[in-house]
VOLO-328717 format. One record per residue (C-alpha): x, y, z; residue in one letter. Coordinates in steps of 0.1 Angstrom, whole numbers, plus 5000, padded with zeros to 4 digits. Example, Ala and Ser with C-alpha at 12.3 -4.5 7.8 and 13.67 -1.06 7.14 Angstrom:
<rs>
512349555078A 513749895071S 
</rs>
This chain:
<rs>
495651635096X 497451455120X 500351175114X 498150905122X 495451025090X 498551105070X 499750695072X 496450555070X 495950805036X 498950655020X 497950325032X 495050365014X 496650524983X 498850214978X 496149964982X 494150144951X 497450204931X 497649784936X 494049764932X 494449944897X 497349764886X 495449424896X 492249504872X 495049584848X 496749264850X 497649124817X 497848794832X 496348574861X 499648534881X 500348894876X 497449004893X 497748694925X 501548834927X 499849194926X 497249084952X 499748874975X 501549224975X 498349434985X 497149205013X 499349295037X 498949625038X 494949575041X 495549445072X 497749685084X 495649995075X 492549755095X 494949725125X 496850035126X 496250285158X 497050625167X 499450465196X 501750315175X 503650615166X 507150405155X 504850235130X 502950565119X 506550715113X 507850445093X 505150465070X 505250785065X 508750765054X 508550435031X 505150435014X 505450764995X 508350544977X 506550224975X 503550414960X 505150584932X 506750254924X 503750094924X 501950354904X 505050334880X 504649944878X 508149874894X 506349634918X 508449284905X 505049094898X 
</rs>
């Protein structure tokens, strides 16, 4: 698997740990919070190409982080 399938599989991995944690929402804010969070990275995972290799990098080195906080619910919703 190449970087570019590695970032957009952790792109993907965060938007269903936020997906989970929205459906889990205890409250109605919670979950627009949750979804403000997740939208942003929809759009990057729908506009995200094999040239942009700084990009590709940088999500390989932040999301692992971001997705083990989201999965832990430290996402300050």
């Amino acid at each position: 698997m190449d970087a570019f399938e590695q970032a957009r599989r952790l792109l993907n991995a965060v938007i269903a740990a936020y997906s989970g944690r929205i459906g889990a929402a205890t409250s109605p804010e919670s979950a627009r919070a949750l979804r403000a969070k997740r939208a942003p990275l929809l759009t990057e995972r729908d506009t995200l190409t094999a040239d942009n290799r700084q990009r590709i990098a940088e999500i390989l080195t932040e999301m692992p982080s971001r997705l083990a906080a989201v999965r832990k619910g430290k996402t300050g919703e």
